[in-house]
mmCIF file of the C-alpha atoms, coordinates in Angstrom:
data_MODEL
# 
_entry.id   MODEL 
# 
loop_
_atom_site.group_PDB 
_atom_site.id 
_atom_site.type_symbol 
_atom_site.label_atom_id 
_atom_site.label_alt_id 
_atom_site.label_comp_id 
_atom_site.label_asym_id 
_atom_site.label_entity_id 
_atom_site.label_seq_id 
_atom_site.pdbx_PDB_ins_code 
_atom_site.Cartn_x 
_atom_site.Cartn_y 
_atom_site.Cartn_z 
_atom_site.occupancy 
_atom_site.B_iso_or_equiv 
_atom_site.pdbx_formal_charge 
_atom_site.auth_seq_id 
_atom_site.auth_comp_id 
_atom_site.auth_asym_id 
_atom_site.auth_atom_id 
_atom_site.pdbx_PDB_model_num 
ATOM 1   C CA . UNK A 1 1   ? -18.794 48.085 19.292  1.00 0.00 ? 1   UNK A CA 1 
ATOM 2   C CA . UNK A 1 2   ? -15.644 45.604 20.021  1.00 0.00 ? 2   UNK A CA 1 
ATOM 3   C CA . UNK A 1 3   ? -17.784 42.765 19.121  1.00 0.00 ? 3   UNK A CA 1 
ATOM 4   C CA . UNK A 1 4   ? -18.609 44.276 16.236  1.00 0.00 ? 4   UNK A CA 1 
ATOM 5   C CA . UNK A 1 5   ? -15.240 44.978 14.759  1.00 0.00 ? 5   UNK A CA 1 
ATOM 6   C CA . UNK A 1 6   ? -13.785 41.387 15.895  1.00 0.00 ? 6   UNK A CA 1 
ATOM 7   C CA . UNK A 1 7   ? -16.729 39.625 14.334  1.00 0.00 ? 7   UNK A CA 1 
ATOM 8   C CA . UNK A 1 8   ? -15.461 42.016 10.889  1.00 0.00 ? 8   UNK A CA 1 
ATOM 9   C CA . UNK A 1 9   ? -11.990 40.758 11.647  1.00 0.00 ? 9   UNK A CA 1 
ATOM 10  C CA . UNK A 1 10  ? -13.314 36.899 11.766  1.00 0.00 ? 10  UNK A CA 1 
ATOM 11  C CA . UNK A 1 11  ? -15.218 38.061 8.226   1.00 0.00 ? 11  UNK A CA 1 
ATOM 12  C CA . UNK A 1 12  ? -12.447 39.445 6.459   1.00 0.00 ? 12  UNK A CA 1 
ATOM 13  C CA . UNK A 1 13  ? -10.312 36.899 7.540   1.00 0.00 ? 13  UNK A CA 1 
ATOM 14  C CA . UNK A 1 14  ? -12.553 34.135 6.355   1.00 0.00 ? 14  UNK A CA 1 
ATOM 15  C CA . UNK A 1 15  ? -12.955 36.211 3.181   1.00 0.00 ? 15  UNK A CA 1 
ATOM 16  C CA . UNK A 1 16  ? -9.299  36.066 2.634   1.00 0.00 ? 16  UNK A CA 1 
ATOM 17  C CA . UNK A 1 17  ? -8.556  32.618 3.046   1.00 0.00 ? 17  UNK A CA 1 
ATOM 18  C CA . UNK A 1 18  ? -11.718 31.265 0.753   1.00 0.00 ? 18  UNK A CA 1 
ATOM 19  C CA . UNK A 1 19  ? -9.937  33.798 -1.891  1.00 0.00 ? 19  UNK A CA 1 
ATOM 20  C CA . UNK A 1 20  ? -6.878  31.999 -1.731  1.00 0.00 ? 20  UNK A CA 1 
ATOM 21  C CA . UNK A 1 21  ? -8.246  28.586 -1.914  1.00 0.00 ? 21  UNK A CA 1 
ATOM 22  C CA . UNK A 1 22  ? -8.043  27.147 1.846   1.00 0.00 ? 22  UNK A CA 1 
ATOM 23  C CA . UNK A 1 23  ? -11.111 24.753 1.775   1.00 0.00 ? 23  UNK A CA 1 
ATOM 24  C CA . UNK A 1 24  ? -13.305 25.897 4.474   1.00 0.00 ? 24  UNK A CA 1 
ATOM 25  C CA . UNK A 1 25  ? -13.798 22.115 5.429   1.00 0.00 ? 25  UNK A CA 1 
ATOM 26  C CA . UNK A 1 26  ? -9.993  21.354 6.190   1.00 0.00 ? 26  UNK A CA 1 
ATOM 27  C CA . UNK A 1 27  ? -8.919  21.232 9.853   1.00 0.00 ? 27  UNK A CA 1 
ATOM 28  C CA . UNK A 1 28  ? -6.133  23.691 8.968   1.00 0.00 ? 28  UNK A CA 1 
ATOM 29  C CA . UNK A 1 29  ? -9.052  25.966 8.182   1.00 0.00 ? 29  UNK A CA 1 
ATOM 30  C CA . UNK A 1 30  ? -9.756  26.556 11.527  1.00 0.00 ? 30  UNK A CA 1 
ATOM 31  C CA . UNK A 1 31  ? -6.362  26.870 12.608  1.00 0.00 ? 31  UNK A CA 1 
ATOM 32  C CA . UNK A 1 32  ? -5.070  29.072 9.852   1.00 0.00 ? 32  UNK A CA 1 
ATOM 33  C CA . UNK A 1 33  ? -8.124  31.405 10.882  1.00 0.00 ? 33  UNK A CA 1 
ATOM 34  C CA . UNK A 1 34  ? -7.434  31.094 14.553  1.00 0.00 ? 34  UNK A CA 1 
ATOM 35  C CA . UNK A 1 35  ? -3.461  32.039 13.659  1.00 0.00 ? 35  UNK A CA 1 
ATOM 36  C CA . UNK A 1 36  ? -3.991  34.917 12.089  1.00 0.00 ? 36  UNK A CA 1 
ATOM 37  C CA . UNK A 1 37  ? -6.469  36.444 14.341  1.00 0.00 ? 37  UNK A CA 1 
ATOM 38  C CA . UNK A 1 38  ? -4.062  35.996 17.416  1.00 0.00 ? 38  UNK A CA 1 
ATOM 39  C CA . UNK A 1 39  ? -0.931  37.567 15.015  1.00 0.00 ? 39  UNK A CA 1 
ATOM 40  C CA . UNK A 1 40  ? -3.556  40.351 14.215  1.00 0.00 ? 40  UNK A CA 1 
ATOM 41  C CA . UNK A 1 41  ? -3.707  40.664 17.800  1.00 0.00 ? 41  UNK A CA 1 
ATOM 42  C CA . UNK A 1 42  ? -0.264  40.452 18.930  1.00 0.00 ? 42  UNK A CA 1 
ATOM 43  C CA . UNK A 1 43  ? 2.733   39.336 15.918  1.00 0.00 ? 43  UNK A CA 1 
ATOM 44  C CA . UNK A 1 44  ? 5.063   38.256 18.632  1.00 0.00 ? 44  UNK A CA 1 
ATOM 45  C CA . UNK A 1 45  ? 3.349   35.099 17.938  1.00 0.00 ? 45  UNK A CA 1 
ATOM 46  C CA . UNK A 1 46  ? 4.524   34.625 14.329  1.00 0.00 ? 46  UNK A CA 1 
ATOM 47  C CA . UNK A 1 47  ? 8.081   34.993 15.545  1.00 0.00 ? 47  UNK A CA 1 
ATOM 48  C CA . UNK A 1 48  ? 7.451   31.337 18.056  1.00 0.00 ? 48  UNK A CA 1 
ATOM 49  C CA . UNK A 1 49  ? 5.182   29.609 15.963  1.00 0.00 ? 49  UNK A CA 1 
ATOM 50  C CA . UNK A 1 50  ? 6.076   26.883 17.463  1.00 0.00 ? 50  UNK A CA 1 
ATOM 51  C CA . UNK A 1 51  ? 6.606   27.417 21.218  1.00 0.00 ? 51  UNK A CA 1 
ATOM 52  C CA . UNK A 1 52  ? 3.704   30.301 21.216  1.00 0.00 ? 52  UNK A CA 1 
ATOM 53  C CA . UNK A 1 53  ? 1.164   29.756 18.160  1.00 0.00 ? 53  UNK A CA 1 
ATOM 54  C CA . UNK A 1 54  ? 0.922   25.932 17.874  1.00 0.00 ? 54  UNK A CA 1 
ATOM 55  C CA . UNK A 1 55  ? 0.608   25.120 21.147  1.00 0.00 ? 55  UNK A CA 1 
ATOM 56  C CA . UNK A 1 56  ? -2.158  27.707 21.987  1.00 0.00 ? 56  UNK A CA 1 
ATOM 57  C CA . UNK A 1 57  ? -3.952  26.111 19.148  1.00 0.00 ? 57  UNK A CA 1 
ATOM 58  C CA . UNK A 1 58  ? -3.290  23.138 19.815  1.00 0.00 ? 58  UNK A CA 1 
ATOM 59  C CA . UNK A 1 59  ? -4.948  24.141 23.448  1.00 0.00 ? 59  UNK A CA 1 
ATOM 60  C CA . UNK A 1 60  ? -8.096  25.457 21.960  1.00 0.00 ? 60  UNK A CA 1 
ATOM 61  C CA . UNK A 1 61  ? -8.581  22.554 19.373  1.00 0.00 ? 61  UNK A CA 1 
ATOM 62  C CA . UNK A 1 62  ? -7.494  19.721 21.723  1.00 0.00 ? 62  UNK A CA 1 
ATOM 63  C CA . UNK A 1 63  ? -5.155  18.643 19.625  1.00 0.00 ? 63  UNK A CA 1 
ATOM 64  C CA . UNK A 1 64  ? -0.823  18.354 19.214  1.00 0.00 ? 64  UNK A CA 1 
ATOM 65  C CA . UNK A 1 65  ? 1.543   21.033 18.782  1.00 0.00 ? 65  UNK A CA 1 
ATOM 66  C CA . UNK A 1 66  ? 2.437   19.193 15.546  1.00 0.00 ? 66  UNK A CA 1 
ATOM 67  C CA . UNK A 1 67  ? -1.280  18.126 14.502  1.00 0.00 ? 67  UNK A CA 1 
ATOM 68  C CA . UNK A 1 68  ? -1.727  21.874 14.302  1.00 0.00 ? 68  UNK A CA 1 
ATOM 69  C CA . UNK A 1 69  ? 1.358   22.745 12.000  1.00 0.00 ? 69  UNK A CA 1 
ATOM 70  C CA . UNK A 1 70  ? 1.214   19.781 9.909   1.00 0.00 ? 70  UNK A CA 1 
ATOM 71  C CA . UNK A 1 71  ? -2.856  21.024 9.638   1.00 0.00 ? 71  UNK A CA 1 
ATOM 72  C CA . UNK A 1 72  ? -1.921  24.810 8.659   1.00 0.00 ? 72  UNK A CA 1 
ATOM 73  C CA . UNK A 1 73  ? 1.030   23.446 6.536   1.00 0.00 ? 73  UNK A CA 1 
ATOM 74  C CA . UNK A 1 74  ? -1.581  21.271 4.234   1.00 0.00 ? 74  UNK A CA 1 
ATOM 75  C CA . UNK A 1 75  ? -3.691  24.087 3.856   1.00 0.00 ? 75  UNK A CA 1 
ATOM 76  C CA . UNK A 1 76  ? -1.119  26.425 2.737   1.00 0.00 ? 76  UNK A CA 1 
ATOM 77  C CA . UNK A 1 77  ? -0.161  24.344 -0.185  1.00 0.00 ? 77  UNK A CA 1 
ATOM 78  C CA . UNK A 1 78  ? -3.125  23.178 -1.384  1.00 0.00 ? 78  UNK A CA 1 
ATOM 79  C CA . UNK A 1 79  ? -4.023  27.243 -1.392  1.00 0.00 ? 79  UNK A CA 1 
ATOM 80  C CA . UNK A 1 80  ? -0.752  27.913 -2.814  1.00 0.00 ? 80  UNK A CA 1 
ATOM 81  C CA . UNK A 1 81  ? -2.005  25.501 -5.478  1.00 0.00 ? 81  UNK A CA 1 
ATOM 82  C CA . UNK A 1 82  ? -5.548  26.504 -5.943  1.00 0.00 ? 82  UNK A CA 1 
ATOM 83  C CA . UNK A 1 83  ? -5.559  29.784 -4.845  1.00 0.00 ? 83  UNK A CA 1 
ATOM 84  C CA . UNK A 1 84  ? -6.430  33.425 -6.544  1.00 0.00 ? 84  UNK A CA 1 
ATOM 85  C CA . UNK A 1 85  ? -2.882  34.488 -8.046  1.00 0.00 ? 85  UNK A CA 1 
ATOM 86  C CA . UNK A 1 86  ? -3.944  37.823 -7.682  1.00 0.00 ? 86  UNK A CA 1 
ATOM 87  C CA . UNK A 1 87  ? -4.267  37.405 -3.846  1.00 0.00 ? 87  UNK A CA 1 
ATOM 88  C CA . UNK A 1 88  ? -0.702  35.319 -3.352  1.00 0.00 ? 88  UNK A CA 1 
ATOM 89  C CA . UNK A 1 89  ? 1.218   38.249 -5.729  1.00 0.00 ? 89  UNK A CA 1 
ATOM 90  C CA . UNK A 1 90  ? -0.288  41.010 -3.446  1.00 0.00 ? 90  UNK A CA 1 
ATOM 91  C CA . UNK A 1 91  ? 0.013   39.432 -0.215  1.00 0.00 ? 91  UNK A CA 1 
ATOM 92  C CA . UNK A 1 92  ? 3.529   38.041 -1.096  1.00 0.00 ? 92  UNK A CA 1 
ATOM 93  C CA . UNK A 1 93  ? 4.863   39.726 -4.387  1.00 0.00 ? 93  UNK A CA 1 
ATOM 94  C CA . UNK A 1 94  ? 4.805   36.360 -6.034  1.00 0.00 ? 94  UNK A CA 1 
ATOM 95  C CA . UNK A 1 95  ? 2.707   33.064 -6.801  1.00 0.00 ? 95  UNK A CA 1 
ATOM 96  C CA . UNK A 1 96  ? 3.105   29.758 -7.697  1.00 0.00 ? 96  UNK A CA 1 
ATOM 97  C CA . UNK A 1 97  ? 3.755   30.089 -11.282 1.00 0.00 ? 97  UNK A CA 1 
ATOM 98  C CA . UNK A 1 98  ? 6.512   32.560 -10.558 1.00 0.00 ? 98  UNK A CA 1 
ATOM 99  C CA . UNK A 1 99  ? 8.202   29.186 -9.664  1.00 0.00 ? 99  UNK A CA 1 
ATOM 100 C CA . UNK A 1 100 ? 9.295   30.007 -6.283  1.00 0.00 ? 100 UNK A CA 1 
ATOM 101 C CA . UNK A 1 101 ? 8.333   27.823 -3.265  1.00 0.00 ? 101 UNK A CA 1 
ATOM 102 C CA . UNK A 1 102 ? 5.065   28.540 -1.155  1.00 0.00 ? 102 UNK A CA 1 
ATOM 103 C CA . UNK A 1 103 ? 5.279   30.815 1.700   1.00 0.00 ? 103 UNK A CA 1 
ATOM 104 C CA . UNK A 1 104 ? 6.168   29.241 5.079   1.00 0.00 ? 104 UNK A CA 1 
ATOM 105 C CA . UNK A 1 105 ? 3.235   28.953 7.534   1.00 0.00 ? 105 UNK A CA 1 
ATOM 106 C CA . UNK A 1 106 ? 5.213   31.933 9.742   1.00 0.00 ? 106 UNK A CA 1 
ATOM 107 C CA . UNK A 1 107 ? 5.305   34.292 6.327   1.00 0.00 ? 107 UNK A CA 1 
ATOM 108 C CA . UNK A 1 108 ? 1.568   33.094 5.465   1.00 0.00 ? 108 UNK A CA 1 
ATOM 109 C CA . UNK A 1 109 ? 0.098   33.876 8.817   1.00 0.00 ? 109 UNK A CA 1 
ATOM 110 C CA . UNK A 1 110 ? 1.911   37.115 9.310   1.00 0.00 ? 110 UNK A CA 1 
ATOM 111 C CA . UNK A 1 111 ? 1.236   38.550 5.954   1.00 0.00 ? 111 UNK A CA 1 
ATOM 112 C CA . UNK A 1 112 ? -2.299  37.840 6.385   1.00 0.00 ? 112 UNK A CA 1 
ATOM 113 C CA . UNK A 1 113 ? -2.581  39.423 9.751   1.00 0.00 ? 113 UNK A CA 1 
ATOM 114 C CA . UNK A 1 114 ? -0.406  42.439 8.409   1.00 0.00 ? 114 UNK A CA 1 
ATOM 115 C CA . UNK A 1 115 ? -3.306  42.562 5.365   1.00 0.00 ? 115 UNK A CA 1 
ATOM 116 C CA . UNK A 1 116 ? -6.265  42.377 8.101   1.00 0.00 ? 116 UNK A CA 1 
ATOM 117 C CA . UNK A 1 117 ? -4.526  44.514 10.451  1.00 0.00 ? 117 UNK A CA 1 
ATOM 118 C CA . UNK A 1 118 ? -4.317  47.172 7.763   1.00 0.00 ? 118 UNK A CA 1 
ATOM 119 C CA . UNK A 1 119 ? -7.996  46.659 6.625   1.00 0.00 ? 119 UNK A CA 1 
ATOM 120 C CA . UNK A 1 120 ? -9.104  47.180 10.032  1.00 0.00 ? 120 UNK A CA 1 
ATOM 121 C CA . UNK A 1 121 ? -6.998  50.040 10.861  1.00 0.00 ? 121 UNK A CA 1 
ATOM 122 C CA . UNK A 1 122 ? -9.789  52.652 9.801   1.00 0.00 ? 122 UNK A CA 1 
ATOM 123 C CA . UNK A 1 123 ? -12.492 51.024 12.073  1.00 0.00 ? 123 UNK A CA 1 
ATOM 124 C CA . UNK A 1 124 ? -9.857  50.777 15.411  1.00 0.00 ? 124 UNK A CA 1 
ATOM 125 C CA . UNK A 1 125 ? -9.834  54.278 14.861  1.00 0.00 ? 125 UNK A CA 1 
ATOM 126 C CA . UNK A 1 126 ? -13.112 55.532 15.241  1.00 0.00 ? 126 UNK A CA 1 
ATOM 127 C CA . UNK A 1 127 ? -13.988 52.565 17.943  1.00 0.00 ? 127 UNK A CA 1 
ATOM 128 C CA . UNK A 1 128 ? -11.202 54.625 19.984  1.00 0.00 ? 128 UNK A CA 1 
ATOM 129 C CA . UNK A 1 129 ? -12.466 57.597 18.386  1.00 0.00 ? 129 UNK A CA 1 
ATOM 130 C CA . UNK A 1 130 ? -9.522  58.914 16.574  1.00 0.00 ? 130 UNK A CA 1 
# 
């Protein structure tokens, strides 16, 4: 049943970042994805992005702590550029054409894992049967 519900999570999350325009071929793909899985799981990561998030990443991909950021960071603005306006002024209350900067890859991350987390909150509950 845990399989189940994290390959949902992987889904939605996927889902979520083709709606806001990350291109599913960009390296920051993966790591976006991988980010915001591990913030669903625990957001103590989002606070140390860079002493906690990157470097796990980094781990996993075999890659550099700054490889990774600079990776997530050109994926967030060609999103914030390309993206579903819809998606950016729910997730963050604005978009780009509001005229205010694009999120920061900490804000990014943790607002989609606070989205996902939410969306998921109904299945965790009847896996633990409550």
């Amino acid at each position: 049943m845990q399989k189940d519900a994290g390959k949902k999570m992987e889904q939605l999350v996927s889902h979520m970042m083709l709606d806001m325009g990350v291109p599913a071929h960009l390296k920051g793909y993966r790591y976006v994805r991988t980010a915001v899985l591990m913030a669903e799981a625990d957001m103590k990561v989002v606070g140390s992005v860079t002493k906690l998030l990157y470097p796990e990443i980094a781990k996993r991909y075999n890659t550099t702590d700054g490889k990774v950021e600079r990776a997530i960071r050109n994926a967030i603005e060609i999103s914030w550029e390309r993206g579903n306006k819809e998606t950016f002024e729910s997730l963050f209350g604005y978009c780009a054409e509001s005229g205010q900067g694009r999120p920061t890859n900490s804000e990014y991350i943790a607002a989609m894992a606070d989205t996902i987390r939410i969306q998921m909150k109904p299945e965790k509950e009847r896996e633990n049967g409550g």
